[in-house]
C-alpha positions in Angstrom: 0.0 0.0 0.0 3.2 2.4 1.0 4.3 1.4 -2.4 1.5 2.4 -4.4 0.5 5.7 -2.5 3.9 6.9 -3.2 3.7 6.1 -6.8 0.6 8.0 -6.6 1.4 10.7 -5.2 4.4 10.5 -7.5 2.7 10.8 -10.3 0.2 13.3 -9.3 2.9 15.8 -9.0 3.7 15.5 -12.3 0.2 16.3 -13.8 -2.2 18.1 -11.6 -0.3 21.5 -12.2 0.1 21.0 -16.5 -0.1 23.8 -18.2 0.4 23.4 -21.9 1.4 26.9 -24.5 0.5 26.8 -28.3 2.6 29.5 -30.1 0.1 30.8 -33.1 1.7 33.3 -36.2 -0.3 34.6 -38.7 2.1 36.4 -41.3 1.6 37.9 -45.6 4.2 36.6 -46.9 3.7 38.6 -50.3 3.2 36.8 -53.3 5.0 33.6 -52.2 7.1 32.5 -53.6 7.3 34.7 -56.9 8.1 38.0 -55.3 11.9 39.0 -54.9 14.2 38.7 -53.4 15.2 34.8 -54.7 15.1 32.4 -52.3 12.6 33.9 -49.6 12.2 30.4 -47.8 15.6 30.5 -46.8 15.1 33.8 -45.4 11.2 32.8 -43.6 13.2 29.3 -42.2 15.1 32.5 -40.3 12.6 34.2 -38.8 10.4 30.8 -38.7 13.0 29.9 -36.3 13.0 32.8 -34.1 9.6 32.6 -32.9 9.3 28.6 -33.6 5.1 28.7 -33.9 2.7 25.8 -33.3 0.3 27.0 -35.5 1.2 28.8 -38.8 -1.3 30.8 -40.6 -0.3 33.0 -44.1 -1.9 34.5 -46.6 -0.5 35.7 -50.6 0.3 32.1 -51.6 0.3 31.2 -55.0 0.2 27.8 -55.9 0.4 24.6 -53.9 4.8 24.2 -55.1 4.8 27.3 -52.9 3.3 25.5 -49.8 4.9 22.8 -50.2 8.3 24.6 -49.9 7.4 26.6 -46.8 6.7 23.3 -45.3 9.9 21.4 -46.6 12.8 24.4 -46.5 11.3 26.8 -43.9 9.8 24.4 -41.8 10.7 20.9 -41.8 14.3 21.3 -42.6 15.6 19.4 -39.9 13.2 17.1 -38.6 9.4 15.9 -39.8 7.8 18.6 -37.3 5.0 20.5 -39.4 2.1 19.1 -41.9 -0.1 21.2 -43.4 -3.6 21.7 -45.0 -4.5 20.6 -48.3 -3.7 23.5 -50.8 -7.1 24.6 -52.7 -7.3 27.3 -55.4 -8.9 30.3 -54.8 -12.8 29.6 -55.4 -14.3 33.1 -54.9 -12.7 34.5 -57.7 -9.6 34.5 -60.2 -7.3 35.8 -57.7 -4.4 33.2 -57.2 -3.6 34.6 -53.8 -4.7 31.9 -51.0 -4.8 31.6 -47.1 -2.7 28.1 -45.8 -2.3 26.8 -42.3 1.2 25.1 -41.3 0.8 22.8 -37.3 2.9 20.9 -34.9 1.9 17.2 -35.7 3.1 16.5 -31.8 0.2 18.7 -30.8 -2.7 18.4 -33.5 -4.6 16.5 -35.7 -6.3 18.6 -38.5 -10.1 17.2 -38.3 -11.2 19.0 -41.2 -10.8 21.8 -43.8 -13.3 23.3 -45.7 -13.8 26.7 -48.0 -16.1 29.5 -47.4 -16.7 31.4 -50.8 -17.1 35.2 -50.6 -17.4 38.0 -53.1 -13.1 38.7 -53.6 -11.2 35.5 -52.1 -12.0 32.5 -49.9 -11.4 32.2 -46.1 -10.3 29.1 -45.3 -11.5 26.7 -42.5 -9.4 24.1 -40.2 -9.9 22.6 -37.3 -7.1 21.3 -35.1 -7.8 18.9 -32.5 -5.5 18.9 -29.6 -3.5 15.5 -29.2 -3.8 15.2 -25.5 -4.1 12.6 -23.5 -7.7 12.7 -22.6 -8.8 13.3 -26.3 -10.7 10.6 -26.6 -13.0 11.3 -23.3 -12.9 14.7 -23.2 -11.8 16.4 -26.5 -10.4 20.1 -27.4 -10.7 21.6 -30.8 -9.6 24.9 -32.2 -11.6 26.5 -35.1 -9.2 28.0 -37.0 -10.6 30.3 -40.4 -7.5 32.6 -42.2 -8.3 35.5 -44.6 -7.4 38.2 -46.7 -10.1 40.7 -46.6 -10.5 43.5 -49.6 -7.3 46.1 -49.8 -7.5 49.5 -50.4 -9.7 52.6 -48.5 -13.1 54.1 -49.8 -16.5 52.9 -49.2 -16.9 50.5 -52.0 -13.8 48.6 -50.2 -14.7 49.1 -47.2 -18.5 47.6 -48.3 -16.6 44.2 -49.5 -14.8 43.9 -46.5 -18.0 43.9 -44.5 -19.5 41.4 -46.9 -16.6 39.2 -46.5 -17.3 39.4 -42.6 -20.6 38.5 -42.7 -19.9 35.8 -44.7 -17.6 34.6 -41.3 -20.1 35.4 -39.0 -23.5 33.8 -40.8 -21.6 30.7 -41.1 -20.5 30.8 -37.1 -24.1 30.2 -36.3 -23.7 26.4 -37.8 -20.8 26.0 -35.6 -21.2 25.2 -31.8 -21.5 28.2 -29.9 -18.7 27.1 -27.2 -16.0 26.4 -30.1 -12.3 28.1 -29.2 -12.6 30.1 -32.8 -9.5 31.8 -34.1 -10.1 34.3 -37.1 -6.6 35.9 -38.8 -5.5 37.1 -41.4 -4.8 40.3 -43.2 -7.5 42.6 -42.4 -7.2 45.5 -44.4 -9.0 47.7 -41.5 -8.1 51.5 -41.0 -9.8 51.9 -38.1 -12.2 50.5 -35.4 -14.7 52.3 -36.4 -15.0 50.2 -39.8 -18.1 48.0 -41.0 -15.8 45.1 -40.9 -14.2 45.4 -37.6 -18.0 46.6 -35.8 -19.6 43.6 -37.8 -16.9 41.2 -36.4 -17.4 42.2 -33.1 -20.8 42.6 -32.5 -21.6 41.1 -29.1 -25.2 39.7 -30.7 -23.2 37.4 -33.1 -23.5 33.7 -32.9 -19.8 33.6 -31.6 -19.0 36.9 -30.1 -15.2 37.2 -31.1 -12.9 39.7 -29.6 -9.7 41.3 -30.3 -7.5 40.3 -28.2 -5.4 43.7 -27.3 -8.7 45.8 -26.9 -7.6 48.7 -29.0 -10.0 51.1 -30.9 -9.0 53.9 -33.0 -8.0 55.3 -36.2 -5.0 53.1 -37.2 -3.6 54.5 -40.2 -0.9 56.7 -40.2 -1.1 57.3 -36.4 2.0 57.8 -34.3 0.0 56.8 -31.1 -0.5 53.1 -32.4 3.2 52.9 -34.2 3.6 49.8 -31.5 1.0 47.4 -33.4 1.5 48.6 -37.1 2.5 46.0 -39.3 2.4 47.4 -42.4 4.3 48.6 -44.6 8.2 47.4 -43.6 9.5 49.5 -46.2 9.6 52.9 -47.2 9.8 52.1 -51.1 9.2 49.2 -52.8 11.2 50.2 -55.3 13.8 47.4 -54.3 11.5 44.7 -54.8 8.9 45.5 -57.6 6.5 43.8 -55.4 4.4 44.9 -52.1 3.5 48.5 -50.6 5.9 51.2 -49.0 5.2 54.2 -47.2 7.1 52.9 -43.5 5.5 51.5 -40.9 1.8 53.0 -40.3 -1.1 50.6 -40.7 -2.4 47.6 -38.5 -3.5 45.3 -41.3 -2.5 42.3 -39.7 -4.9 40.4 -36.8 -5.5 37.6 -34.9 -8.7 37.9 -33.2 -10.5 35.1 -31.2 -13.3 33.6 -29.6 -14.7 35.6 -26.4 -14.4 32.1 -24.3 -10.9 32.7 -25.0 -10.2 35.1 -22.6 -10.9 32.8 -19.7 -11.5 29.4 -20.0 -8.6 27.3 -19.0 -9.2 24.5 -21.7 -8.1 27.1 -23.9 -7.2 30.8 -23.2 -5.3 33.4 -24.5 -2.1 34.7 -22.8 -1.9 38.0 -21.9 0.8 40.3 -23.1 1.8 37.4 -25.9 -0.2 39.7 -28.8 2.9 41.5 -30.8 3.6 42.9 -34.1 6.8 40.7 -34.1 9.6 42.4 -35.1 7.7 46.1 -34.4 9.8 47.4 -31.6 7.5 50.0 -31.0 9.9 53.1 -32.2 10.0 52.7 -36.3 7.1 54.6 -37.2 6.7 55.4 -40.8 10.1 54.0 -41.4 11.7 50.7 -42.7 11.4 48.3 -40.6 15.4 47.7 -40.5 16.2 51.2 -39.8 19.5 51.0 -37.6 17.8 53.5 -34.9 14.8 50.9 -34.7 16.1 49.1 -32.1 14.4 47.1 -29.2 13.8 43.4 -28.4 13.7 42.5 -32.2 17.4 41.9 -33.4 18.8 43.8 -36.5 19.4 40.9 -37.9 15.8 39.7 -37.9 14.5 43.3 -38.6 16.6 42.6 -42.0 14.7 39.4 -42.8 11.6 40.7 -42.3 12.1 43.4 -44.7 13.3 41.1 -47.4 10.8 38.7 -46.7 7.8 40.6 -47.4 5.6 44.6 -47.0 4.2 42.9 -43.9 5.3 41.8 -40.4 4.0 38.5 -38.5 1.6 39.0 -35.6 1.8 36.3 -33.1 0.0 35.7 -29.8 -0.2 32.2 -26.9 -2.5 30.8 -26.2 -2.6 28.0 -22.7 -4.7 25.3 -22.4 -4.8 23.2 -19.0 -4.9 19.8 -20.6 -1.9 17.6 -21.0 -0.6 17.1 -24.6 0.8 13.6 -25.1 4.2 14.5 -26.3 4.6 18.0 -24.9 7.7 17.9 -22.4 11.4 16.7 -23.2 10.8 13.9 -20.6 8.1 12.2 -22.7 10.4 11.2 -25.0 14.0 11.2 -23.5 16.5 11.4 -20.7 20.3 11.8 -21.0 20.5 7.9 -20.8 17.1 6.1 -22.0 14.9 7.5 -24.4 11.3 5.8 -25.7 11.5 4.9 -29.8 7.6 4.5 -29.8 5.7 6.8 -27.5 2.2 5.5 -28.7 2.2 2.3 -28.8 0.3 -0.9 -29.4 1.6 -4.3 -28.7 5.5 -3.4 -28.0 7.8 -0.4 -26.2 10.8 0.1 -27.7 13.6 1.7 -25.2 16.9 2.8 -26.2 19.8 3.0 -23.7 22.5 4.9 -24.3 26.1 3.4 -24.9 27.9 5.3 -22.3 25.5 4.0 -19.5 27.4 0.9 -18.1 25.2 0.2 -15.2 22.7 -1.9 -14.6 19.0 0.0 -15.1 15.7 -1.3 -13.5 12.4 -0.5 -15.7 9.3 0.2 -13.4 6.5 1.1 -15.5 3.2 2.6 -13.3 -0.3 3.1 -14.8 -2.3 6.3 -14.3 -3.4 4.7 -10.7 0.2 4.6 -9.5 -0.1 1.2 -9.9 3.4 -1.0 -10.2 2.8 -3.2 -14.2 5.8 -3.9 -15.2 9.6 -4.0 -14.1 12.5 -5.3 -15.5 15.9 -5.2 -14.8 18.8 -4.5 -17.9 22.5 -5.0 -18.3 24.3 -4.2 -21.3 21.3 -3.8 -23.2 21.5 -1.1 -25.7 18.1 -1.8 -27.3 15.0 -3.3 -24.7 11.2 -4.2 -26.1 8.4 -4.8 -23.6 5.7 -6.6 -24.2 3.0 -4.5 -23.5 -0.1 -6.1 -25.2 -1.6 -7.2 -21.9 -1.9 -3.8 -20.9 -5.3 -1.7 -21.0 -5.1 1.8 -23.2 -4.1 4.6 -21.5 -1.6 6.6 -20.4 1.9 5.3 -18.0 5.0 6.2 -16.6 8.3 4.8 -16.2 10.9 4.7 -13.4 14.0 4.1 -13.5 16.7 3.8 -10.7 19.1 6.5 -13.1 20.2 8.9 -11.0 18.1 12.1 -11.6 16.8 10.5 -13.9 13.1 11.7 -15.5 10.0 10.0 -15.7 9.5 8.7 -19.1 6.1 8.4 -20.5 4.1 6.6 -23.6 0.7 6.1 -24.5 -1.3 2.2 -25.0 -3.7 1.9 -27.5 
């Protein structure tokens, strides 16, 4: 009884507190990939790697070879980490700039993707579930829909972007009404006081969505909001022969969300995580590489983000208090033994380093605290378990490594 309490006890420490961050970006990345400068992936891997997002949402693709390099150069260079979405042209129109979503396949699933048509170009639809390890009893989903509302002032413009809106917001009233709903993308607003942006909000919508930093006013070319402008990063675009100048002195760029957001713990945003990234609040109407720019953001990444595109990322985290299966570094691996199959179904594969000499005793527990399985090795490089007797669920292993972490793996 000693035995198991402990283990208990043990294990409760390690999951009653979780607390699990999901990084979002939403970024234009200008006419990918045909827009100069050559080799733009190489310089989006950069700032790609800066920020590291779970969730990756662009607009101004064209053509499905350009998603597919994002994916392979900027993203999955190294390892396998990112899928994304299915590429589909653009079916409002003739335009063949499109929205895509890039994700963290050790944190999602995408469940479903799906177009919604509008007068000027589609928004696009996907909905992540969360891979935690509760999702089949008690499941989190996040709505995602990316956009690229109608450019340019004057009423008529502003009149499309208010249709394009509406579009959003009819078809929220099909969706369930306690969704986590995320809705970026670039916006096109000038102000607060725009059809759009009132539409979007409106607190007698299906889904009542919100903007996460709270801040009305008249956007454009105002020194007083020069900390959340993210358009344009250059002063010409000259240089390029692609994009807008004029500096730094619009807030096109958005993520807004679902009200439930701002406090439920199954999935809430972060406060003070909302930036222009790569604004450091001081480069108003300038480029955004301007030497006396300077702040947080690096000149170095102020420099890729000028050649990468007229537009700078927004980025905000989001926390959710559910445990994702393969969220922390001792999931997977120690200094010593690290798992080769973390869901598994009839065998666990463990891998012990060749340095380790000593002798290692296995103690695997199930979500009870309850002792399932031990076994002692000794010179063994390479261990399976036999684990097909076991019920599905989640368990932990023990090991008698000094400071060594508590490995865990998922049974189907």
């Amino acid at each position: 009884m000693k035995s198991i309490l402990y283990s208990t006890l043990f294990l409760f420490a390690f999951t009653v507190n979780a607390q699990e961050t999901i990084k979002t970006m939403f970024y234009n990345v200008l006419e990918f990939p045909f827009a100069n400068p050559a080799n733009r992936s190489l310089i989006l891997r950069d700032i790609l790697d800066e920020y590291e997002p779970d969730i990756f949402m662009i607009c101004e693709l064209q053509g499905e070879a350009g998603a597919e390099e994002i994916l392979t150069v900027s993203l999955n260079y190294q390892s396998n980490t990112y899928s994304r979405a299915e590429y589909i042209t653009n079916q409002s129109s003739g335009s063949d700039l499109q929205q895509m979503m890039y994700y963290k396949t050790s944190k999602f699933s995408l469940e479903t993707s799906e177009v919604i048509i509008t007068e000027v170009r589609d928004i696009n639809r996907y909905l992540l579930k969360l891979n935690t390890v509760d999702q089949d009893s008690d499941p989190v989903f996040l709505d995602l829909y990316v956009t690229h509302l109608k450019s340019s002032q004057g009423s008529e413009n502003q009149n499309l972007r208010l249709d394009m809106v509406t579009e959003l917001t009819t078809h929220l009233e099909s969706v369930d009404p306690n969704s986590f709903v995320i809705f970026a993308g670039d916006f096109n607003l000038y102000s607060s006081i725009e059809p759009a942006y009132i539409e979007l909000l409106d607190e007698t919508n299906a889904i009542v969505m919100v903007d996460p930093i709270h801040t009305l006013g008249a956007w454009h070319n105002n020194e007083d909001f020069q900390d959340i402008h993210t358009q344009s990063t250059r002063i010409s675009s000259g240089p390029f022969g692609a994009g807008a100048g004029g500096g730094l002195d619009d807030r096109f760029d958005f993520i807004t969300m679902s009200e439930n957001m701002e406090s439920d713990p199954k999935m809430h945003f972060i406060t003070d995580t909302y930036h222009s990234f790569g604004n450091n609040g001081n480069c108003y109407n300038e480029n955004i590489n301007n030497e006396n720019c300077t702040g947080i953001y690096s000149q170095e990444t102020r420099d890729n983000l000028y050649n990468m595109s007229d537009h700078l990322p927004v980025i905000m985290e989001l926390e959710t208090n559910k445990e994702f299966i393969l969220s922390s570094p001792e999931f997977v691996t120690s200094n010593v033994i690290s798992i080769i199959n973390t869901l598994v179904t009839n065998q666990l594969i463990i891998s012990v380093s060749e340095e380790y000499s000593e002798k290692v005793t296995f103690i695997i527990y199930n979500s009870l605290g309850q002792k399932v399985l031990e076994y002692d090795a000794e010179n063994e490089n390479s261990i399976i378990f036999d684990v097909s007797f076991l019920q599905s669920g989640l368990f932990y292993i023990k090991t008698n490594i000094p400071n060594g972490a508590v490995l865990k793996f998922i049974k189907r």
